[in-house]
C-alpha positions, 0 to 999 in steps of 0.5 A: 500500500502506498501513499502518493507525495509530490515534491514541489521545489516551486509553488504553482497556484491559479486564482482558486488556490489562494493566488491574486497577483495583483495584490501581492506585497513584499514582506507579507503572508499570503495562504494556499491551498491545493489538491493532492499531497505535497511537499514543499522545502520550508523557509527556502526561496522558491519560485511563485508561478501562475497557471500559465506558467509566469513566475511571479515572485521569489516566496519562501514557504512558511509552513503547509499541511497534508490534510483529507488529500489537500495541501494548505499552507502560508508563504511570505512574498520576498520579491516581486519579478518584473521586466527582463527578469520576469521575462527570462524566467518566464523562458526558463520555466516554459522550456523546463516544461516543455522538455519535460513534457518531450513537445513544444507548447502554446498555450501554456494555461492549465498545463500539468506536470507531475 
């Protein structure tokens, strides 16, 4: 019998997950919650990515559960991406997705790797 984990060295999150971009701020807390067991590296800077895959900030996971197959958690915003920086990283994580995936991709939105 076993137990499904994923090991997640980013934290990727779509509106219905606790993501609003527009009011992220450095410094502050924000909650998380998504489906399936996870775990994150706690209080190691991590890439924030939306659901297309554009990495929004650089977070650090404060703490998560594992709870009734859900994974909830707090993270703190250490710095917001913006520009040319975005802009690379953007390229750097749709090209690791794409690798992964063994195709190239469009449309980005709602693509899954696990």
């Amino acid at each position: 019998m076993g137990f499904k984990t994923e090991f997640n060295w980013a934290l990727k999150l779509k509106p219905e997950n606790g993501l609003d971009e527009k009011i992220l701020k450095v410094g502050e807390i924000y909650e998380f919650s998504k489906e399936e067991c996870r775990i994150y590296p706690v209080n190691i800077p991590i890439d924030l990515i939306n659901q297309n895959w554009e990495p929004i900030a650089k977070i650090i996971i404060v703490e998560f559960k594992n709870s009734g197959g859900r994974t909830s958690g707090k993270y703190k915003v250490l710095k917001i991406y913006e520009g040319e920086e975005k802009r690379i990283l953007t390229n750097y994580w749709r090209e690791t997705v794409q690798i992964i995936k063994g195709k190239k991709i469009s449309d980005f939105s709602n693509v899954k790797v696990s």
